[in-house]
N, C-alpha and C positions, 0 to 999 in steps of 0.2 A: 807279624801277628799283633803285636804291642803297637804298632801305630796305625791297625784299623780297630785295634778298641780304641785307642785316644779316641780317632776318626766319628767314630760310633757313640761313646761317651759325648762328645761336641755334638752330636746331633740330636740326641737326647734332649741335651740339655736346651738347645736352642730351641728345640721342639716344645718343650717344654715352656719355657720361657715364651716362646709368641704367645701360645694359647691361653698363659695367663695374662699377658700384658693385651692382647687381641679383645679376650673376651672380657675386661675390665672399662677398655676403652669402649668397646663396641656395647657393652650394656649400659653404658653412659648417654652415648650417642641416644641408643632407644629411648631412655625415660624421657629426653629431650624431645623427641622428636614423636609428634603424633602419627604420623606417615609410617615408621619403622613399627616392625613388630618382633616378638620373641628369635623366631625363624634367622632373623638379621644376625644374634647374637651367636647360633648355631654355627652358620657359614661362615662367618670370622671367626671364631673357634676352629673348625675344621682348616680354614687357609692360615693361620697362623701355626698349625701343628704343620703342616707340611713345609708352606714357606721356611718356617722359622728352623726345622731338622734340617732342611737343603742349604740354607744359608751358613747355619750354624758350623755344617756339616765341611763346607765349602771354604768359610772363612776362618773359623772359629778365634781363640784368644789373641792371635796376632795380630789380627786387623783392627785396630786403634781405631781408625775413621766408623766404622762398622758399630763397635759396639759405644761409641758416645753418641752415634745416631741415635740408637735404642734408648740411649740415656736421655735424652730429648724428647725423644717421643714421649715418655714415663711423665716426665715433669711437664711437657704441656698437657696431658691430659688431667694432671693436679690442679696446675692452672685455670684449667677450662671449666672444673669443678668448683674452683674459690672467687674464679669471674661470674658465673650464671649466678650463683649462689648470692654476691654480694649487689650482683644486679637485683634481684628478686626483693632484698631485704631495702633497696631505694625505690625500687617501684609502688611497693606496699605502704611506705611511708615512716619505714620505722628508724630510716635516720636516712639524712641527708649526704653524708659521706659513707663509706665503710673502710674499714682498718684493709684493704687487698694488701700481701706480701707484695713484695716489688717483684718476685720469683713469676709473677703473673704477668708484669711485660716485660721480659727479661730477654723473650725474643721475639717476641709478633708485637709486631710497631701496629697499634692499636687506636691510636689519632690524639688529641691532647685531652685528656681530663676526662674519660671515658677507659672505663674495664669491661673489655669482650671478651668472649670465650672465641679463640681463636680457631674453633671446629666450627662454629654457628657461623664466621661470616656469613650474610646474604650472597652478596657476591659471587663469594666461592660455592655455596650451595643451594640453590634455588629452592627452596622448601616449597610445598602445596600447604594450602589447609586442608581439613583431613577432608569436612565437605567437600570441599572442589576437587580432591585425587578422586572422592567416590563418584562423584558426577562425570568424571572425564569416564570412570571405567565401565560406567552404565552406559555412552555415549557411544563408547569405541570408536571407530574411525569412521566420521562422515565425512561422505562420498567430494571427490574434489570437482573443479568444473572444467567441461570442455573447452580449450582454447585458453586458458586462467588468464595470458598473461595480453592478450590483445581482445579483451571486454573492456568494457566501458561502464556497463550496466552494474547498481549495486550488489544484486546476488552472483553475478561471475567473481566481480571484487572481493566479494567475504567469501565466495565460495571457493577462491584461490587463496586464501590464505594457512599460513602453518602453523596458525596458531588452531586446534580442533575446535573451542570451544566456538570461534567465530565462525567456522566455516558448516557447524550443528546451528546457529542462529539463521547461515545464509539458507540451509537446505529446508529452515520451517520454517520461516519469514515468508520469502520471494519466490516470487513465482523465476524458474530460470528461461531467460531466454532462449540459448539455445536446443534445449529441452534433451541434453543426453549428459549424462554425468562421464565423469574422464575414462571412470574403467569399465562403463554399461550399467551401472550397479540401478537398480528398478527408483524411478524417480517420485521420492517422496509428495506428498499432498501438501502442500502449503497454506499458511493462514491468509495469503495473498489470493487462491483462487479460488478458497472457501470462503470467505467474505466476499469474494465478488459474485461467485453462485446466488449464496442464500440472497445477499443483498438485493440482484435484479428479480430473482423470482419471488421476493418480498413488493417486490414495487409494481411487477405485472399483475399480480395477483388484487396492488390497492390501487389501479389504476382502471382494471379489468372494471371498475364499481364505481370508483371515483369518478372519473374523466364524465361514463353518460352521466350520473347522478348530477353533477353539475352543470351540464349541457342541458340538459331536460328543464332542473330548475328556476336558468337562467331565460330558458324562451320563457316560461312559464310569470317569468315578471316581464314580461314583453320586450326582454334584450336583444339589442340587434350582434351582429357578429360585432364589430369596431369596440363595441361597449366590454363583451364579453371575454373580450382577447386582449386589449391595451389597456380596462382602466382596472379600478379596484376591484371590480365583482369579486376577482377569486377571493382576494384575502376575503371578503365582508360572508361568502359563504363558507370559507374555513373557519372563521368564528362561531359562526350557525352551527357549525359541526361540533366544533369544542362543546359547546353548550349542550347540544343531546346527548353526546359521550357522559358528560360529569351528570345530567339532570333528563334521566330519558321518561321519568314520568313526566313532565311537561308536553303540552304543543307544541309540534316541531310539523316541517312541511315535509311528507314523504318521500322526498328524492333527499333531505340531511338525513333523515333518519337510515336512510338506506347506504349513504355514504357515511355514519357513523356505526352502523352494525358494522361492516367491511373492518374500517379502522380497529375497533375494539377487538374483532375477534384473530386479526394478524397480532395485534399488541399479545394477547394472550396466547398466543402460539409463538412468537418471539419469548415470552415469558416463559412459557415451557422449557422450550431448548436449552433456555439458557439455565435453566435450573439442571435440567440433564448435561449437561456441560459442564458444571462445576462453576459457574462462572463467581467468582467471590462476591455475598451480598445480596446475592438471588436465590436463596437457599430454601427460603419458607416464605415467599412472597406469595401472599395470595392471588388467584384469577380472579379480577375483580375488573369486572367488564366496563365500570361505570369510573373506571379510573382515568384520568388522564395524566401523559405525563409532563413533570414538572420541565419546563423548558427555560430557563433564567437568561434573559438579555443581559448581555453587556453594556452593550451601547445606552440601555433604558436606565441602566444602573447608573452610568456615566454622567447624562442629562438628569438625572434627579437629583444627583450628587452636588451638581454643579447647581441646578437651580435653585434646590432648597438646601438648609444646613444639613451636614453628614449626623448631626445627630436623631434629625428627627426622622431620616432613612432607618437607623439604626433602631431607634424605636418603634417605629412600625417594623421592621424584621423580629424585633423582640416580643412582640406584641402578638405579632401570628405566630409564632413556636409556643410562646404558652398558651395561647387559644386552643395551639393545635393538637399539643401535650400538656394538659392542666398538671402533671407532676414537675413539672420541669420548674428545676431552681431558679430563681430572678438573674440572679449574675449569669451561672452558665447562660440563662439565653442571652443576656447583654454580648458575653464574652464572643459566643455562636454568631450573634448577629453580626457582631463587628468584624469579624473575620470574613463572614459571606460578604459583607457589603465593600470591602478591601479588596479581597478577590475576583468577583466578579466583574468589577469596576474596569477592570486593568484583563480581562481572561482574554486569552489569544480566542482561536476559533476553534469551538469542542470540546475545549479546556473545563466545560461545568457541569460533564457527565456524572463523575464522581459526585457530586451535590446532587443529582437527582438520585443516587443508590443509598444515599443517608436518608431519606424519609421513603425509601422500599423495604430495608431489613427488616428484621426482627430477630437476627441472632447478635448478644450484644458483643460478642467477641470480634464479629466482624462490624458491628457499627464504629464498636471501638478506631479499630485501623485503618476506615475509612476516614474516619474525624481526623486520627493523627496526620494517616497520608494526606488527605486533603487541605493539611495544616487549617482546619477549622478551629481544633482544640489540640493544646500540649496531651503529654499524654496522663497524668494526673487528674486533668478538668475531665478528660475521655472518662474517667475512670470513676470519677463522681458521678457524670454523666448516666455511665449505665448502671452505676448503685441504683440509682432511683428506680429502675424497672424491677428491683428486686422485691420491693416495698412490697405488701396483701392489698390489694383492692377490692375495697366493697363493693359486693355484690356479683364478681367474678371470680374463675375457679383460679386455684391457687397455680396451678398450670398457663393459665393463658398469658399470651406469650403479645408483648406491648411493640409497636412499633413508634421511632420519633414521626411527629405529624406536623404538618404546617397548615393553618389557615386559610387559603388561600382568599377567601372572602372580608378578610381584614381589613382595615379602613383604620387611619387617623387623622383625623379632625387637627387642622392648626389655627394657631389664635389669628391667623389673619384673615381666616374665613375657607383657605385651600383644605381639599383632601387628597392625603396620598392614600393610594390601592396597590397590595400587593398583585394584582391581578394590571397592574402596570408597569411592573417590574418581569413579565413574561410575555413570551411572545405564544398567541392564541389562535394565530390561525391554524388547523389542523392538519394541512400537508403541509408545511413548514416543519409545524414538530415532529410529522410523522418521517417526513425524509430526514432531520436531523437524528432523530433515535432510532430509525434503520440502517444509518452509516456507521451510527458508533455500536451500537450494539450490534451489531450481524458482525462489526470487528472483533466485539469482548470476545463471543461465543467462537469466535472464528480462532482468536489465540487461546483462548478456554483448553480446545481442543487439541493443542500442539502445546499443552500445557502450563501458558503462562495465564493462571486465572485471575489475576489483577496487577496493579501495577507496582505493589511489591514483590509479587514475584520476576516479574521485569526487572526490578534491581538488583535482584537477587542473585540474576543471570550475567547483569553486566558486572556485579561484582565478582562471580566466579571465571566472566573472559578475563578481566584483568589481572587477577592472580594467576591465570592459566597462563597470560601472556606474558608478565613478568617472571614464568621458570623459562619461556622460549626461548625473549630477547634479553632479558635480564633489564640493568638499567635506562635504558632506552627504551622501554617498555611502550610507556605513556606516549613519546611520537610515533612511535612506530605504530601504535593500532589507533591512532586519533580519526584517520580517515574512516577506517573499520568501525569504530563508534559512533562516526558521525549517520554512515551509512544505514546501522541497525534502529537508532532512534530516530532515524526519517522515516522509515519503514513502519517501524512501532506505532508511533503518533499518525501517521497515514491511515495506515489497516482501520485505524480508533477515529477515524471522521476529523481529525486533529487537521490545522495546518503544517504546512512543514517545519519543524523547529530552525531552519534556517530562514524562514520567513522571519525578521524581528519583530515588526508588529501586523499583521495581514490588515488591520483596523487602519493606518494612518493612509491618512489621505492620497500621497503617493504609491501605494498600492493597488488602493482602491481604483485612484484613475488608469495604472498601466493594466489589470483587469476590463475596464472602460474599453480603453485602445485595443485591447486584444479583441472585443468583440465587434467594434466598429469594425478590423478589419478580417472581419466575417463575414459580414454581411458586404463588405464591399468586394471579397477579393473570392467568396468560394462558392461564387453562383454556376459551376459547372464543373466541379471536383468530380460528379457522379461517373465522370468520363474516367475519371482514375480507377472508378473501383471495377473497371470491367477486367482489367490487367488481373484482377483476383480471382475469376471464374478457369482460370488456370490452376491456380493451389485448388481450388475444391475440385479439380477432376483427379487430383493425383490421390486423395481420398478412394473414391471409388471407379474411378476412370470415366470413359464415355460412356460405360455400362449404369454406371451408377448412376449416371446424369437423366438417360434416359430411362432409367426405374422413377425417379424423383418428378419425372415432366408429368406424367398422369395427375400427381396429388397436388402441382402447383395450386391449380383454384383452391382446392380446400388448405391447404397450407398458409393463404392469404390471406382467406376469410374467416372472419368471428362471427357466432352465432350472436346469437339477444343477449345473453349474457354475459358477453366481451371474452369468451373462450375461443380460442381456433378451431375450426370443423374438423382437420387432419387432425385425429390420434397422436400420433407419433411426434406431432410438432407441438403439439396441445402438452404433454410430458413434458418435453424438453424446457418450455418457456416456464412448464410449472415447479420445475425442478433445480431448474440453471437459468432461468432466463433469457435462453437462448434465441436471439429472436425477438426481443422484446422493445428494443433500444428505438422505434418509435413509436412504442408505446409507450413509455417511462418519461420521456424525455419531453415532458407536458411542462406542469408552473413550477414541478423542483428542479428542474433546468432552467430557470431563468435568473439564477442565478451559479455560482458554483459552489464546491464545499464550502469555503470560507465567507465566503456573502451572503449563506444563508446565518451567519451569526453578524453580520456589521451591519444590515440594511435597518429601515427605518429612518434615515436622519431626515430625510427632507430637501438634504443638497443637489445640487445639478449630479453631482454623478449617481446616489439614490433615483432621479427621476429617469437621467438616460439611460442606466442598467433598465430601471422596471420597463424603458418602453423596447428597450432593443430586443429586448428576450424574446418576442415575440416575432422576431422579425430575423432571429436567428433560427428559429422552426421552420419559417415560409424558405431562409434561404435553402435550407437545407434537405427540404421536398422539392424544391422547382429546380435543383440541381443538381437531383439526381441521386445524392447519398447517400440519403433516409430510404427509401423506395428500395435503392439498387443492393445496399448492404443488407435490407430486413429480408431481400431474397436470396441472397448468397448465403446468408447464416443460413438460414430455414434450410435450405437445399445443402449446404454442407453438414450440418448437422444430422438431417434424417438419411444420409451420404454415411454418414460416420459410423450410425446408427446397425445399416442395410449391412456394411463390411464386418462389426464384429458379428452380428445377426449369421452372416456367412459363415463364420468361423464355427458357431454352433451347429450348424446342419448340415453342410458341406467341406470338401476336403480341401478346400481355401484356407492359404497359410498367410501370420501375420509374423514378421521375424520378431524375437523375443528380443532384438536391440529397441523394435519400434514400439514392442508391449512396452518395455520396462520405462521408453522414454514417457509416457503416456500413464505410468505409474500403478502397471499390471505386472504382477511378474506370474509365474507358472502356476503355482497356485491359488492364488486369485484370479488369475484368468479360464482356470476350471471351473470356479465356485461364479465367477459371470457367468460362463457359457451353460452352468446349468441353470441358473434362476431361468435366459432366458429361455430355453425350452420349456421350461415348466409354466411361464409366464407371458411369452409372447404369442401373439397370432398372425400366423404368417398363413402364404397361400403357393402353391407353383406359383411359379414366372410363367407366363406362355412364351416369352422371347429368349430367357436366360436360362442357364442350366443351375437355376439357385432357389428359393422360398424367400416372396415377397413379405417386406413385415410391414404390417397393417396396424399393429398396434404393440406395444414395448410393455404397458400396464407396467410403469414402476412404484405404482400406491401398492400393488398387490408381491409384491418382492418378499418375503421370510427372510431372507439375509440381509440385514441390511450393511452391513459391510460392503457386500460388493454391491447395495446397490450403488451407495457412497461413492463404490473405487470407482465403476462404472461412468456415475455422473459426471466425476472429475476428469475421466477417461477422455470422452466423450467433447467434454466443453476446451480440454486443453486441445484438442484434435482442429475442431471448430475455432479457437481463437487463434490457432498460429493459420489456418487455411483463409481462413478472412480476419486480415490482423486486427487484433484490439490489442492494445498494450495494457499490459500488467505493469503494478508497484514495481515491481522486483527487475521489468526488464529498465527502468530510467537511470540514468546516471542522478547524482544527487541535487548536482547544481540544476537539471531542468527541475527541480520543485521549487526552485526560489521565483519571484516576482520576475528577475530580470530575465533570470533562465528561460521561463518560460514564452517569455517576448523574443528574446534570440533566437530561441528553438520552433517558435509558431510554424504552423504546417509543416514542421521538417521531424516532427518526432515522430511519425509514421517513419520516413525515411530513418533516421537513427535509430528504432529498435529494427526497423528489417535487416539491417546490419550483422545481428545478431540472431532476430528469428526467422532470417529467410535466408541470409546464405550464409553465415556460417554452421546452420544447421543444415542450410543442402550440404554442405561439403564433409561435414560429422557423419550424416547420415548415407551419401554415396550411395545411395542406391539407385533403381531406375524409378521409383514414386518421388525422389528429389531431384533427378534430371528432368522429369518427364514435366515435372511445375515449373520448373525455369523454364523449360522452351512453350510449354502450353501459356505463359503468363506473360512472357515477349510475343506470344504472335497478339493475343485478347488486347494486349497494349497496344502494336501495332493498328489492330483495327476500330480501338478506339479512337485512335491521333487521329486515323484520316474521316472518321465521320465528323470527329468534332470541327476538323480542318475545313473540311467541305461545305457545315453548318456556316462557322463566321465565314466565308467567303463571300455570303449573299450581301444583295445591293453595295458591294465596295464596286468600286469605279474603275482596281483595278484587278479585279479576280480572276482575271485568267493569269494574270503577272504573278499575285499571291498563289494561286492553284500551283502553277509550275516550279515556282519556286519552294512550297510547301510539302508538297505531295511527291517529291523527287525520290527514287527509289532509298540514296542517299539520308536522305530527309527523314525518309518513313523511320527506316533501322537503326538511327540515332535516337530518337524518340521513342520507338516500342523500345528499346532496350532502357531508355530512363523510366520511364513507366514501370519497367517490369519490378514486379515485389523484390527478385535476388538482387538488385543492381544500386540499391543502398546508398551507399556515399560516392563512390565512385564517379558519377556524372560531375557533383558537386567540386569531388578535387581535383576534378581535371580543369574544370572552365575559372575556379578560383586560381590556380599555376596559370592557365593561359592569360588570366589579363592582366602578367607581368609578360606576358609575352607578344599578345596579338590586342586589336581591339575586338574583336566579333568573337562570343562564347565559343565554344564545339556544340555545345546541348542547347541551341538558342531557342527552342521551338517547345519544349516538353510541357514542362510546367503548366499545368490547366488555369493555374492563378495568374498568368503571366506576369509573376516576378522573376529575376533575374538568378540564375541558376547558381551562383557564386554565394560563399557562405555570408559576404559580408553585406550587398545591394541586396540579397534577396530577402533579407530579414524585412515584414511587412510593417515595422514601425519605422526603419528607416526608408524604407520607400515611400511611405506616407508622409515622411518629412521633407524628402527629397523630390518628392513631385508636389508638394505644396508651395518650396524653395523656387522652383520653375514657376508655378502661374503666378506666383505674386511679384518676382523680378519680372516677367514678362507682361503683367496687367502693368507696373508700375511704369514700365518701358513705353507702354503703349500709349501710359497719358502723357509721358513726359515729350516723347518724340515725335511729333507727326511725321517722322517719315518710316518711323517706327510700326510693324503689321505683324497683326498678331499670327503664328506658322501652327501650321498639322502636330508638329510637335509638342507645342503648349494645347494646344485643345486636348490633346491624346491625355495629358496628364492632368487637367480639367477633368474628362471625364472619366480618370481613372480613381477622382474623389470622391465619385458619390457611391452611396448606396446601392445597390443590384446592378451596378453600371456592368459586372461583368457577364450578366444571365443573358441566356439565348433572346434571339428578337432585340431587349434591348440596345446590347452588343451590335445587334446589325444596323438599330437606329441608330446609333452615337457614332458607329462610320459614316457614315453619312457628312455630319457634321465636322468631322476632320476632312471630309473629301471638299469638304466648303471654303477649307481655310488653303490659303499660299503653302508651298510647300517649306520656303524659307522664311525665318523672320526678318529679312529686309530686300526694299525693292530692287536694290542692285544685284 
């Protein structure tokens, strides 16, 4: 009995003893720690009363190593108290040393000349801040990506990673290629195919106006076509345009005025949005119809810099901020000026968005952070800045609410006779600026919406991955997510009309030119691509099948054609282009295609590559209708689309099922997909089928939607359905390296093939159903019988076409070909014929390629082909004069005429055989 009280007594006491030594240290721990709460001190409390009885209980006074443990613990937590403590009192300032007891490192080796509280290592305990714990728990666990570890594409990459807060960036950034998350989970909206929606159906809608208004007004000055399509015209009537927008009580010729109504009134409906979106800065902008916006050249800034002094730049920028705000202080605008004319000078492409939303506010809180962010002003000068708006102004009510203004009609006189004009510091044509402020603004509103309203909230975000990723991987941290970083600020800056931040300058002249090259071999190399996209009328049957195909052939004519007022006659397709733009892409793709996102900020110099871009543009349009792509793609959308349309239409009035794996990929889950299927009965007009057991839809009417939630989900529904069925590639599905200059020249024509990688078969294989078998084999036969038409075409007038025929058209032949053609078949051709020529000389896939480059990764790159057949006709020209016995063979002509321009378009192609059947077939007589 006497030694289970000892027993008893020892457990007591040990009981005892944790829960005051427990709860001492652990209410330390909390005041430290903003993460810990009250709760924390409870549970060690309660595990020190149990542990500390059992142990006590177990070992009690004998165990020597036991109780000077205890004794340890006691004094490092003294420690830990006279470490933070004497840290705090050098942080502050109030003295440079502190008196620490030596008892402080007496056992935790703490590094030289530094006192730590040996509970706080980092190391040992990865603290959050208390914001970034709150944010990871509002987040919870976003969704991971199918396939994580064999993508390539930047949203599979963040979307595989373990750290949460990157793989929350990947799921609202990028659009996913494969289009199904790892665990089915319903696939979120993205600012990657919200930005590309609103974007196209912003441009159909100023084209739907533009395009005649300017065709009209161009005959109307007696311009012939040559005139109207290769020289200035457009710019000189985009300035006509600028000038009714800003001054519409003026003379202006009816076809500007009508192409500047269009303009103003998208601008103000852009304005809207973007106010309903939260977007920072656009808060209480007013609709001011007569507004244009500010559009600041770099390059203009650059040449004025250079040819007159940077002061007298700076003084005319000074000059119109006080014209344009008579309060504004002398210095602040000096200060203001100097900063804009600094920045601008040097701005990559898109980089001067921010400078146009400083003279839109009028809330000074937010101009404030615009100046700072924009490093226009410290934040002090910011702050004098918007004092001044506080100021009483006569004559106005004490309420009215000031915006900063600029001049734009300023002018300074210099003693040499010259005038500078701020109004030559902007670039004036009016689709220029309006394509430039629909890429970056349909971006804002687009990340607005997935929450990042400006571009400190953007920091904000990657400040809280970092400290998220620094508790995953600890000090490795920073390499470990560097790729991760790289990838969400390519994305960022994308969405925002931005160049790629791995672009270092998009402006120098090397750039510029390998943009050049890229286009030259456009027009030389993709004058019969249109044979490719037949391979795609396979993915749109797996849509609605052959049922759906032939619901869709009745309304082709109207689905093709535009009334008088540039609308589509079909309803349903009339929706879609005005919604998503679905459909649109040759309509859009007029004079803001002729150049790309980033050349619509570097043009203007004057140089050879400024005059060969402005003239190719026009001749990358002609390629791209006489070979079929433009034409063949604007009816695959259309038909896939109102295909996409017919099938959820189905879902609402008949007992046609869509699996909730292929809803959620499409980014419906159950209840949203009720609250679709009711708008549209409430909203659609349909009619019996007379051939299907289904109701035709005739018209969708999504202006007349009361939800608009789902009309929303619907739309994105709808267009992610349409762009994996006739591929267009999203942000989100590229690796990061094809956004750089070189990337993009390696990758030329092959980044169709590299995301189908992703969005055509590893999402057949995700998805394993019979609507993803049934596209692989329906998109191999369409290939198939595209190879042999195209085959049969070039065979005419060659000398030896029944030889080419048989050789060509071999059953063999055929099934190699339809099978590289087909959308599933991705890289694989590629890395089979790059292996084989360390092994054979003659490809496997020698035939597919409608470009006729070489199917291997490294010859079929179109810059080094263009190098490498340029290499042949100049050693062979040179041969020619040096050797009379020297003759020139079939094989240098080939590559002769694989130099020019449209050399590869039908007819031509049959003429320039010709000319090789003229030459030897060797180049020497023996």
């Amino acid at each position: 009995m006497g030694n289970k009280a000892t027993r008893l007594a020892r457990a007591f006491r040990g009981a005892f003893g944790g829960t005051v030594s427990t709860g001492a240290i652990e209410s330390y721990l909390v005041s430290q720690n903003a993460v810990k709460d009250p709760y924390d001190i409870l549970y060690g409390v309660a595990g020190g009363f149990v542990l500390g009885g059992g142990i006590g209980a177990a070992l009690g006074k004998s165990n020597k190593e036991f109780a000077s443990a205890m004794s340890q613990v006691e004094k490092s937590a003294r420690a830990a108290q006279i470490a933070d403590i004497g840290r705090q009192i050098q942080q502050k300032g109030f003295a440079t040393e502190t008196a620490i007891p030596k008892a402080a490192f007496s056992t935790f080796d703490t590094g030289v000349g530094a006192a730590q509280n040996p509970f706080s290592i980092p190391v040992q305990i990865p603290d959050l801040r208390t914001d970034t714990n709150e944010f990871l728990l509002e987040l919870g666990e976003p969704a991971f990506a199918t396939w994580g570890r064999a993508r390539f594409d930047m949203t599979g990459q963040l979307k595989s990673s373990p750290v949460t807060s990157i793989r929350y960036a990947g799921n609202i950034l990028g659009e996913d290629a494969v289009g199904f998350n790892a665990s089915g989970e319903v696939m979120e909206s993205t600012a990657d195919i919200l930005k590309t929606n609103a974007m196209k159906a912003d441009f159909s809608k100023y084209y739907q106006i533009y395009r005649g208004a300017y065709e009209d007004w161009a005959k109307s000055q007696d311009m012939g076509y040559l005139k109207r399509t290769f020289g200035s015209t457009r710019q000189q009537f985009g300035e006509l345009v600028a000038d009714a927008i800003e001054n519409p009580g003026l003379d202006h010729h009816p076809d500007v005025v009508r192409a500047a109504t269009r303009q103003s009134e998208l601008f103000a409906d852009i304005l809207r949005r973007a106010k309903s979106s939260n977007v920072k800065g656009f808060d209480n902008i007013p609709e001011d119809l007569t507004y244009f916006t500010h559009l600041w050249s770099p390059y203009k800034f650059s040449v004025m810099r250079h040819t007159y002094d940077v002061k007298d730049v700076d003084k005319l920028l000074q000059t119109s901020l006080m014209r344009g705000t008579p309060d504004l202080d002398e210095e602040i605008a000096l200060k203001m000026a100097q900063r804009m004319n600094k920045k601008l000078s040097r701005a990559n492409a898109g980089m001067d968005s921010g400078l146009a939303r400083i003279f839109t506010t009028d809330q000074k809180d937010v101009l404030r952070d615009i100046l700072v962010d924009e490093d226009i002003l410290d934040a002090d000068e910011a702050d004098r800045l918007v004092a001044l708006f506080d100021r009483p102004r006569t004559g106005l009510p004490a309420r009215a609410k000031q915006r900063l203004k600029i001049d734009v009609n300023t002018e300074l006189n210099l003693e040499n006779g010259n005038i500078l004009r701020i109004k030559d510091l902007m670039d004036r044509d009016a689709e220029q600026v309006f394509s430039s402020y629909v890429t970056q603004m349909e971006g804002r509103i687009a990340l607005a919406q997935k929450g990042i309203r400006s571009d400190a909230d953007y920091q904000s975000l990657i400040g809280r991955i970092k400290d998220d990723a620094d508790s995953v991987y600890g000090p490795d941290a920073s390499d470990r997510i560097k790729g991760d970083l790289e990838n969400i600020d390519v994305l960022y800056n994308m969405i925002l009309g931005r160049s790629s931040p791995l672009v270092t300058d998009p402006t120098a002249t090397s750039a510029r030119l390998g943009r050049l090259l890229q286009d030259y071999n456009f027009i030389r190399l993709m004058n019969q691509v249109g044979f490719a996209q037949v391979a795609e009328l396979g993915n749109a049957l797996s849509i609605g099948g052959f049922r759906g195909l032939m619901q869709v052939m009745p309304e082709m004519r109207s689905m093709l054609k535009r009334s008088r007022n540039g609308e589509i006659e079909d309803s349903v397709a009339r929706d879609l282009e005005a919604f998503a733009g679905i459909g649109a892409d040759r309509l859009i793709h007029q004079a803001m295609n002729r150049y790309d996102a980033q050349d619509l900020f570097v043009q203007g110099r004057g140089d050879f590559i400024d005059k060969a871009s402005f003239g190719i543009q026009p001749a990358k349009r002609i390629v791209a209708d006489i070979s079929g792509m433009a034409p063949i793609t604007l009816m695959l959308e259309r038909a896939a689309g109102r295909m996409a349309v017919q099938t959820i239409t189905d879902l609402a009035f008949t007992s046609r099922k869509l699996s909730a794996k292929r809803l959620a990929g499409l980014g419906l889950d159950e209840a949203m997909t009720k609250r679709v299927l009711d708008q549209i009965r409430e909203n659609a007009v349909t009619k019996p089928s007379g051939m299907f057991n289904n109701r035709k839809v005739k018209a969708i009417n999504l202006a007349e939607w009361g939800d608009e939630q789902a009309r929303d989900a619907f739309i994105v529904a709808v267009s992610r359905w349409t762009r994996r069925s006739i591929q267009q590639n999203d942000l989100g599905n590229l690796n990061r390296y094809m956004t750089t200059t070189m990337g993009k020249m390696v990758t030329q024509f092959r980044t169709f093939m590299l995301v189908s990688y992703s969005k055509q078969t590893l999402h057949g294989f995700k998805a394993n159903d019979f609507r993803a078998y049934s596209a692989m084999m329906a998109s191999v036969f369409f290939a198939g019988v595209s190879y042999m038409g195209q085959t049969s075409i070039n065979a005419q007038f060659r000398d030896d076409k029944d030889e080419f025929l048989k050789e060509r058209l071999s059953a063999f032949e055929i099934g190699k070909a339809a099978f590289q053609r087909s959308s599933w078949a991705s890289l694989i051709p590629s890395m089979i014929d790059t292996g084989a020529a360390f092994v054979v000389e003659d490809p496997v896939f020698a035939y597919g390629r409608t470009t006729g480059l070489a199917t291997n990764f490294f010859t079929g790159i179109p810059v080094v082909d263009l190098g490498q057949k340029s290499f042949n006709v100049l050693t062979g020209a040179s041969r020619a004069i040096i050797n009379p016995d020297y003759q020139w063979s079939q094989g240098q002509q080939r590559a002769l005429n694989s130099l020019g321009p449209f050399q590869n378009a039908l007819i031509i192609k049959n003429a320039m055989n010709k000319l090789v059947d003229m030459q030897p077939e060797y180049d020497n007589l023996n």
